[in-house]
N, C-alpha and C positions, 0 to 999 in steps of 0.2 A: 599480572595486571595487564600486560600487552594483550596476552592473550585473551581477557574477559572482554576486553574493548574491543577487538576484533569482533569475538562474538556478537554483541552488542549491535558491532557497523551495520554487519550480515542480515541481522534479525529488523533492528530498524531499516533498512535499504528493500528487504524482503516484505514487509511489511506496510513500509510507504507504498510501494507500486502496488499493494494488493487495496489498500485504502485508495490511493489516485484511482485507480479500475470503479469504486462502489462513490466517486465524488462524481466522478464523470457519469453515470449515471442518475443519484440521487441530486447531488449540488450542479449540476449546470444544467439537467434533464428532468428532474422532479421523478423519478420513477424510486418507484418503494423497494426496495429489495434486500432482505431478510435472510435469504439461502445464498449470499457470497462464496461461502466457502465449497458452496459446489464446483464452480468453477475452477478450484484454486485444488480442490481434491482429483476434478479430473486432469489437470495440467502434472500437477507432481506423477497422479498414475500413467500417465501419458509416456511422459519425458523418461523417466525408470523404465517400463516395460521396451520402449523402441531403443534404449542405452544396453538394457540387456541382449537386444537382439542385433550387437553391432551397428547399430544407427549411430552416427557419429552428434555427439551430446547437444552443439547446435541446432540439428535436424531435429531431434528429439525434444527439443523446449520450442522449436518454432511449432511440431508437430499439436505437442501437449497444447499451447494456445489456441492451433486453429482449433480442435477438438472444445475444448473452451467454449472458444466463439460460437460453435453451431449450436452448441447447448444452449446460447442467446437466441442464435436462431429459432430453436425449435418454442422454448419457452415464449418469444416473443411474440410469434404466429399464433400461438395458445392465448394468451394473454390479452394484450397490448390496443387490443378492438376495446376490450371492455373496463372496468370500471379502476380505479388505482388499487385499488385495495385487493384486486381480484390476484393482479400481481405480487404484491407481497407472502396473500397465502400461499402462494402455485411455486413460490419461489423457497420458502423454511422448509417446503412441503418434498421439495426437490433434492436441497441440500441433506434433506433424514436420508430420502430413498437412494440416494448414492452411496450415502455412504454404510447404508446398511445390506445396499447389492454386494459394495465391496467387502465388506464385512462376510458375507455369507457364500460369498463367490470362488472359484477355484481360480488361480490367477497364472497364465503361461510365465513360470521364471525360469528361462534358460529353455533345457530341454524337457523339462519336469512340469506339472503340474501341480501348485501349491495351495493350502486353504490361508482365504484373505486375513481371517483371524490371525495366522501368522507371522503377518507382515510381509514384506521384502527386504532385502540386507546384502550387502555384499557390492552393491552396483557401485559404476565410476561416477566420479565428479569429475569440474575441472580440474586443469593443471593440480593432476595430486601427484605429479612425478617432478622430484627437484629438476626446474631448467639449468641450463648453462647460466655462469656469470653473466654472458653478455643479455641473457632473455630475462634475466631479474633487474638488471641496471635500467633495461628497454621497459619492464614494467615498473620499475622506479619512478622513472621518466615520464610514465605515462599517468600514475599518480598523481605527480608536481604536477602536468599539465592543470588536471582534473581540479586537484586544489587551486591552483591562480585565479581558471575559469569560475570558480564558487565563489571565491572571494570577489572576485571584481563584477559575479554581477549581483552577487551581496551588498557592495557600493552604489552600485547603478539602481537598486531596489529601494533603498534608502533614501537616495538620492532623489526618486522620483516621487517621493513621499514628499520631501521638501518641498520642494518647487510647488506642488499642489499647495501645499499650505501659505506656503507665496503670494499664490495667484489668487488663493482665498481671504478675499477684502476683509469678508465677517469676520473672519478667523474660529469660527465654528467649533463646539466641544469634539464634534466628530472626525475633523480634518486634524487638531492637534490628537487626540487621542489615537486614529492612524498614526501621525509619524511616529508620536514615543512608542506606539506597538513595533515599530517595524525598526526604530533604533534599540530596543531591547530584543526583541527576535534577531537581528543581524548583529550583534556582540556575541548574544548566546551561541547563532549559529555558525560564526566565526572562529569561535574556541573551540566548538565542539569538528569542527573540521582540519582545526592545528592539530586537535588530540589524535584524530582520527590519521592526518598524515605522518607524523613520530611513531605512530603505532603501526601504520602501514607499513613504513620503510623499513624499522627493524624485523617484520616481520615476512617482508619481501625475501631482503637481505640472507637472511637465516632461514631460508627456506622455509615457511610454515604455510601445509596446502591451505588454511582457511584465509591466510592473507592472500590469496590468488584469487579464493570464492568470494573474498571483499573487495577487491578490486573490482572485479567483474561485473558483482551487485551494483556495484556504485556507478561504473559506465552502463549499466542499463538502464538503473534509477535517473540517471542525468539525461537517457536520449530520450527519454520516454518522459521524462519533466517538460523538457524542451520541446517536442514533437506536438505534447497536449496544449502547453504556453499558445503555441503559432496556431490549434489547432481552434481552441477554443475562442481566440480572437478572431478569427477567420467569419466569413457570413455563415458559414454551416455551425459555428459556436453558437453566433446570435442566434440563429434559426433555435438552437439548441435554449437559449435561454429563453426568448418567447415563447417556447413549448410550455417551458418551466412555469413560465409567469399567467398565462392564459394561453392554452393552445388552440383556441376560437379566432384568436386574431390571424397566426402563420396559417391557421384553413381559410380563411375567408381574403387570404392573400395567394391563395392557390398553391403553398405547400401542401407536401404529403407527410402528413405527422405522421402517421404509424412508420414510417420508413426514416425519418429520421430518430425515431425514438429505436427501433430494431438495429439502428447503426451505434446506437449510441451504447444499448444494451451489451450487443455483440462485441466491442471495441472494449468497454469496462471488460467486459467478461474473459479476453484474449488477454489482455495485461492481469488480470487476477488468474490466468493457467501461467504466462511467464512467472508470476512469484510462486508460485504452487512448486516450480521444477526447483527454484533455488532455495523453495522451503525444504524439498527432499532430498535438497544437495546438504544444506547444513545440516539436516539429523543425519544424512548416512544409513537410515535406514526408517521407514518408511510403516506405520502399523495406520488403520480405519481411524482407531481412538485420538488417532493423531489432527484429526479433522474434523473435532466438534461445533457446533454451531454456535457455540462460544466465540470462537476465531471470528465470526462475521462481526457480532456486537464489539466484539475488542478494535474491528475496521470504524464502524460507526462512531465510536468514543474519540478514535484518532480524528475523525473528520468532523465531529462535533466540535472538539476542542480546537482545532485549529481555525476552522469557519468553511463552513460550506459551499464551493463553488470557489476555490481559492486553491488552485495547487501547493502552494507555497503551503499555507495554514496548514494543507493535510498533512505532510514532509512533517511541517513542527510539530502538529500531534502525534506523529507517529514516533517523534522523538519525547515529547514529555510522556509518552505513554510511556515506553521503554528504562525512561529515566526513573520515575514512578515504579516502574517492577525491581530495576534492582535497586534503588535505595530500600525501598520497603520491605525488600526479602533479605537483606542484608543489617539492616539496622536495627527496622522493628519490634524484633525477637529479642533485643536488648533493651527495647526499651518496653514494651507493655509483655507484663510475664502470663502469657497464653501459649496452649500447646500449638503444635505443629500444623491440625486442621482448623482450629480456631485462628488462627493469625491469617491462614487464607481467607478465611471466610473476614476477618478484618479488613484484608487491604479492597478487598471487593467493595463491602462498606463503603472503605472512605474514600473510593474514587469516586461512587455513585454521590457521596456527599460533595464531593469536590466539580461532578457534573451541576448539583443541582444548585450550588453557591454560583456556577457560571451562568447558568443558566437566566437565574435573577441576574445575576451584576452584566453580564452581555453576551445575552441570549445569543446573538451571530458568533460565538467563537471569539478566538480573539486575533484572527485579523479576517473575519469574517463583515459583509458588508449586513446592514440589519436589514434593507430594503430587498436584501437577496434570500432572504430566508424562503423554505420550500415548504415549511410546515406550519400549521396553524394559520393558514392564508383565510 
C-alpha cells in the first residue's frame, strides 16, 4: 500500500508540473496547444541520453528543459504572427513527428547505437543508492519541512477565501461558492498530504529509491508552484492575462505580444521537459509509445477540471485525475462485469461524462474563475 501511494505522489507531482507548463500557456496566455507532449518527450529523451553520457542527472533535466524550451522557440517563431488555430494544428502536428522521429531513429545509448523502437533502459535516476542514516533523517526532515509549508499555506488559501467573502456586502452565489470550493479542496488537500508524508517517511526510512524520486518530484513541484504564484501576479502575468482577454489592448499600449506570448510558450514548454525527465525517472525505462498524444489531452482534463488560469485548480485536477485512475482500475472490474479492454474504454467514457456534467454545472472548473475562461469568448 506504501508503496502504490508512493507511486501515485510521483505520477500526480510529474504530471501537475506537466499540466502547470500547458495552464501557463493556455489559462493565463490563451494559446491553444494540443502537441504538449512534445515537449515532455524531448525533456525525458534529453535528460536519459546526457545521464548516459555521464552528465550528472541535474545537468541533464536542466539540459532536457532548455531543449524543451527552444522547441517553444522554434514553434513560436512559426506560429505565434498568425491566427490561433494555426498554433494548435502546427503544435498535434509536432507532437506525431517527434515522436515518430524517435520512433524510427537510431539513438546513441552508451557507446552503441540503438533503434528507437527499442526503447532505452538501464539509465540512472536519483538517489537509487541507499544513503547513510544521517542523509535519510536530513531527507525526512526535509519532507516535514515540505509538509508544514503545504499545510499552512493550505490555511492562508482558505483563509483568504473568507475575508473575501467578508468583505463581500452582497454576499454573492459566487463568493460563497469560492470559499466552500476551497474549504473542500483544502480538507481534501490536507489528508491527501498526511497520507503522502506517513508514506514518505516509512519509505525514506526503509530505503525505497522511488521515496527519494517523491521527494524530489515534490520539491520541484513546490518551487515551480511557487515561482509561477509570484510570477503570474507580477505585471509580466497581467501583461499575460490581457493578452488572454483581448491582445489589441497590451498592442495599443505599446507591448510586444508576440514576445510575451514566445515567453510564455517557451517557459510552459521548459517546465513540461522538467516533467518529461522525472516521467522517465519513474518508468526506468523509456520506449516512443510511452508518449502518446493522449498524455497531452489527460494534461487538458486536469486543467479543465481544476479551472483554467489557477495553479492551485491544476495541482487538484491533476490529483482527481489520478484519483479517478486508480479507483476505477481497481474497483471497477468488480463492479460492472466487462473484459479487460472494454473496462478501458468505460473509464474513458465516464470521465468524458464526468467533464461534460462539469461543464454544464461550472464550466470554469471548480476553482476556476468564470470571467477568466479562454474559450468560447
Amino acid at each position: 500500500m506504501i508503496e502504490y501511494l508512493i507511486f501515485l505522489a510521483i505520477s500526480t507531482a510529474t504530471f501537475a508540473l506537466f499540466a502547470l507548463g500547458l495552464n501557463l500557456q493556455w489559462g493565463f496566455t490563451g494559446l491553444i496547444n494540443f502537441g504538449h507532449i512534445a515537449f515532455m518527450t524531448l525533456g525525458a529523451y534529453t535528460a536519459v541520453l546526457l545521464s548516459l553520457k555521464g552528465v550528472p542527472l541535474l545537468f541533464s533535466a536542466i539540459a532536457g528543459a532548455i531543449v524543451a524550451a527552444l522547441l517553444g522557440l522554434v514553434i513560436g517563431f512559426a506560429t505565434l504572427r498568425l491566427r490561433e488555430d494555426y498554433l494548435s494544428i502546427v503544435t498535434i502536428g509536432t507532437g506525431e513527428v517527434i515522436r515518430l522521429v524517435v520512433n524510427n531513429q537510431e539513438l546513441p545509448v552508451g557507446d552503441t547505437w540503438v533503434a528507437g523502437t527499442f526503447g532505452i533502459q538501464s539509465y540512472a535516476i536519483p538517489w537509487n543508492e541507499t544513503p547513510s542514516l544521517f542523509l535519510r533523517l536530513l531527507m525526512i526532515g526535509v519532507l516535514t519541512l515540505l509538509g508544514i509549508v503545504t499545510i499552512f499555506y493550505l490555511g492562508r488559501w482558505v483563509k483568504s477565501a473568507k475575508t473575501s467573502l467578508s468583505n463581500d456586502v452582497a454576499k454573492t452565489n459566487s463568493s460563497k461558492q469560492e470559499f466552500l470550493s476551497r474549504i473542500g479542496v483544502g480538507i481534501i488537500l490536507g489528508l491527501l498530504t498526511l497520507a503522502i508524508y506517513v508514506s514518505g517517511v516509512t519509505g525514506l526510512y526503509n530505503y525505497n529509491p522511488k521515496a527519494g524520486l517523491m521527494l524530489l518530484a515534490l520539491l520541484v513541484l513546490a518551487f515551480v508552484f511557487w515561482r509561477l504564484e509570484i510570477l503570474v501576479r507580477s505585471p509580466w502575468g497581467r501583461i499575460l492575462k490581457a493578452i488572454r482577454e483581448d491582445e489589441e489592448i497590451p498592442k495599443a499600449l505599446g507591448k510586444n505580444v508576440f514576445w510575451y506570448k514566445l515567453q510564455s510558450l517557451m517557459l510552459g514548454g521548459a517546465i513540461a521537459g522538467i516533467a518529461g525527465a522525472f516521467f522517465a525517472w519513474q518508468l526506468s525505462a523509456i520506449y516512443p509509445d510511452n508518449f502518446q498524444p493522449q498524455l497531452t489531452f489527460d494534461a487538458w482534463i486536469m486543467v479543465i477540471l481544476g479551472g483554467s488560469g489557477n495553479n492551485v485548480g491544476t495541482i487538484v485536477g491533476a490529483v482527481i485525475y489520478f484519483a479517478y485512475d486508480a479507483l476505477t482500475r481497481e474497483f471497477l472490474p468488480k463492479i460492472v462485469p466487462l473484459d479487460v479492454e472494454r473496462i478501458g474504454a468505460f473509464r474513458v467514457m465516464f470521465i468524458g461524462l464526468i467533464l461534460m456534467v462539469l461543464m454544464i454545472w461550472r464550466p470554469q472548473g471548480i476553482l476556476g474563475k468564470k470571467e477568466e475562461l479562454t474559450l468560447g469568448k
